[in-house]
C-alpha positions, 0 to 999 in steps of 0.5 A: 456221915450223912446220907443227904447230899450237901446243900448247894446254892449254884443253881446249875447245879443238877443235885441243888437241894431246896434250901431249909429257909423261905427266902424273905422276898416271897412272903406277900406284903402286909394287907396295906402295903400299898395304902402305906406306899400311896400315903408316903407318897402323898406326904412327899407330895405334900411337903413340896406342894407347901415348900413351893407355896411356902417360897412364894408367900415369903417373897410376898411378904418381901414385896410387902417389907420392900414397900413398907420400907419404901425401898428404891424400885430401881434397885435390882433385888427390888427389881427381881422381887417385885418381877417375880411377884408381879404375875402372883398379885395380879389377880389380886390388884385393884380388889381394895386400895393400898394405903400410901404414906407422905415419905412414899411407903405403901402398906400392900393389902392385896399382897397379904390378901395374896399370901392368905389366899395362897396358904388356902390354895396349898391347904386344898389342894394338899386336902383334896391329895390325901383324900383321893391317895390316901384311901383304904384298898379294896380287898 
Protein backbone atom coordinates (compact mmCIF):
# COMPACT_ATOMS: atom_id res chain seq x y z
CA UNK A 1 0.00 0.00 0.00
CA UNK A 2 0.75 3.44 -0.50
CA UNK A 3 1.70 6.06 1.87
CA UNK A 4 0.25 8.96 -0.21
CA UNK A 5 -3.07 9.81 0.62
CA UNK A 6 -5.72 9.49 -2.36
CA UNK A 7 -6.09 12.14 -4.69
CA UNK A 8 -9.21 13.99 -4.07
CA UNK A 9 -10.80 16.67 -6.43
CA UNK A 10 -13.48 18.18 -3.66
CA UNK A 11 -11.93 21.45 -3.02
CA UNK A 12 -13.32 21.48 0.68
CA UNK A 13 -11.52 18.93 1.21
CA UNK A 14 -8.63 19.81 3.72
CA UNK A 15 -6.24 16.75 2.37
CA UNK A 16 -6.75 17.96 -1.51
CA UNK A 17 -3.64 16.78 -2.93
CA UNK A 18 -2.54 19.05 -6.20
CA UNK A 19 -3.40 17.19 -9.03
CA UNK A 20 -0.44 15.15 -11.34
CA UNK A 21 -1.58 17.30 -14.63
CA UNK A 22 -1.86 21.26 -15.39
CA UNK A 23 -5.32 22.14 -16.23
CA UNK A 24 -5.30 23.22 -19.93
CA UNK A 25 -6.87 26.64 -19.41
CA UNK A 26 -3.57 28.30 -17.43
CA UNK A 27 -1.46 27.46 -20.54
CA UNK A 28 -1.17 31.21 -21.81
CA UNK A 29 -2.36 31.83 -25.65
CA UNK A 30 -0.35 31.67 -28.39
CA UNK A 31 1.55 35.01 -29.17
CA UNK A 32 -1.25 36.23 -31.68
CA UNK A 33 -4.08 34.80 -29.99
CA UNK A 34 -5.55 38.22 -30.14
CA UNK A 35 -4.49 39.22 -33.71
CA UNK A 36 -6.26 35.78 -34.68
CA UNK A 37 -9.58 36.83 -32.25
CA UNK A 38 -9.13 40.74 -34.28
CA UNK A 39 -8.88 39.14 -37.81
CA UNK A 40 -12.04 36.42 -37.15
CA UNK A 41 -13.61 39.39 -36.34
CA UNK A 42 -12.98 41.44 -39.08
CA UNK A 43 -13.85 38.62 -41.80
CA UNK A 44 -17.32 38.63 -40.13
CA UNK A 45 -17.50 42.10 -40.41
CA UNK A 46 -16.57 42.06 -43.77
CA UNK A 47 -18.90 39.34 -45.00
CA UNK A 48 -22.01 41.44 -43.57
CA UNK A 49 -20.54 44.66 -44.94
CA UNK A 50 -20.43 43.00 -48.51
CA UNK A 51 -23.90 41.14 -47.95
CA UNK A 52 -25.38 44.49 -46.87
CA UNK A 53 -23.80 46.12 -50.33
CA UNK A 54 -24.55 43.01 -51.98
CA UNK A 55 -28.53 43.26 -51.38
CA UNK A 56 -28.46 46.62 -52.35
CA UNK A 57 -26.66 46.46 -55.80
CA UNK A 58 -29.15 43.50 -56.54
CA UNK A 59 -32.20 45.51 -55.97
CA UNK A 60 -30.58 48.07 -58.17
CA UNK A 61 -30.13 45.92 -61.12
CA UNK A 62 -33.87 45.13 -60.41
CA UNK A 63 -34.72 48.75 -60.68
CA UNK A 64 -32.61 48.44 -63.82
CA UNK A 65 -34.30 45.08 -65.35
CA UNK A 66 -37.92 46.94 -64.08
CA UNK A 67 -37.11 49.75 -66.41
CA UNK A 68 -35.67 47.88 -69.09
CA UNK A 69 -38.61 46.23 -69.28
CA UNK A 70 -40.86 49.02 -68.88
CA UNK A 71 -42.54 47.51 -66.09
CA UNK A 72 -45.98 49.32 -64.75
CA UNK A 73 -44.83 51.67 -62.09
CA UNK A 74 -47.80 51.39 -60.58
CA UNK A 75 -47.68 47.90 -59.64
CA UNK A 76 -46.58 47.21 -55.98
CA UNK A 77 -43.36 45.17 -56.45
CA UNK A 78 -42.26 48.07 -58.86
CA UNK A 79 -43.45 50.18 -56.26
CA UNK A 80 -41.66 48.66 -53.40
CA UNK A 81 -38.18 48.33 -55.64
CA UNK A 82 -38.15 51.68 -56.89
CA UNK A 83 -39.41 53.23 -52.88
CA UNK A 84 -36.42 51.38 -51.95
CA UNK A 85 -33.83 52.44 -54.23
CA UNK A 86 -35.01 55.88 -54.38
CA UNK A 87 -32.86 57.19 -51.57
CA UNK A 88 -29.51 54.88 -52.89
CA UNK A 89 -29.62 56.67 -56.62
CA UNK A 90 -30.39 60.14 -55.44
CA UNK A 91 -27.04 61.52 -55.46
CA UNK A 92 -26.58 59.56 -58.59
CA UNK A 93 -29.66 61.47 -60.43
CA UNK A 94 -29.23 64.01 -63.33
CA UNK A 95 -25.13 63.02 -63.52
CA UNK A 96 -25.75 61.87 -67.09
CA UNK A 97 -28.98 61.10 -69.15
CA UNK A 98 -30.97 58.15 -69.18
CA UNK A 99 -31.75 56.71 -72.67
CA UNK A 100 -35.57 56.35 -73.38
CA UNK A 101 -37.12 54.28 -75.85
CA UNK A 102 -40.28 54.78 -78.22
CA UNK A 103 -42.27 51.69 -76.10
CA UNK A 104 -41.34 53.58 -72.76
CA UNK A 105 -38.21 51.47 -71.48
CA UNK A 106 -35.52 53.41 -69.95
CA UNK A 107 -31.85 52.07 -69.93
CA UNK A 108 -30.59 53.63 -66.45
CA UNK A 109 -27.30 54.88 -66.32
CA UNK A 110 -26.94 56.21 -62.90
CA UNK A 111 -28.23 53.41 -61.44
CA UNK A 112 -25.32 51.05 -62.65
CA UNK A 113 -23.07 54.18 -61.91
CA UNK A 114 -24.84 53.47 -58.43
CA UNK A 115 -23.99 49.81 -58.52
CA UNK A 116 -20.30 50.43 -59.55
CA UNK A 117 -19.79 53.10 -57.20
CA UNK A 118 -21.38 51.23 -54.36
CA UNK A 119 -19.16 47.80 -54.91
CA UNK A 120 -16.21 50.51 -54.43
CA UNK A 121 -17.59 51.91 -51.23
CA UNK A 122 -17.91 48.03 -49.62
CA UNK A 123 -14.23 47.14 -51.12
CA UNK A 124 -12.83 50.59 -49.11
CA UNK A 125 -14.47 50.40 -46.26
CA UNK A 126 -13.67 46.56 -45.88
CA UNK A 127 -9.89 47.63 -47.10
CA UNK A 128 -9.63 50.40 -44.62
CA UNK A 129 -11.43 47.17 -41.76
CA UNK A 130 -8.49 44.85 -42.15
CA UNK A 131 -6.01 47.71 -42.07
CA UNK A 132 -6.94 49.20 -38.74
CA UNK A 133 -7.98 45.32 -37.06
CA UNK A 134 -6.08 43.31 -38.73
CA UNK A 135 -2.39 44.44 -37.55
CA UNK A 136 0.33 42.57 -35.44
CA UNK A 137 0.27 42.97 -31.63
CA UNK A 138 2.87 44.74 -29.93
CA UNK A 139 5.12 42.74 -27.69
Amino acid sequence: MSSRPPLTLDPHDEETQPLPFEPLDTAPPPPDYEREIRRTNAQWTARLIYFVFGVIEIIIAIRILLKLIAANEASLFARIIYGFTAPFLAPFQGVVNSPRARNGSTFEIPSLLAILIYLLISWLIVRLLFLLLDRPTRT
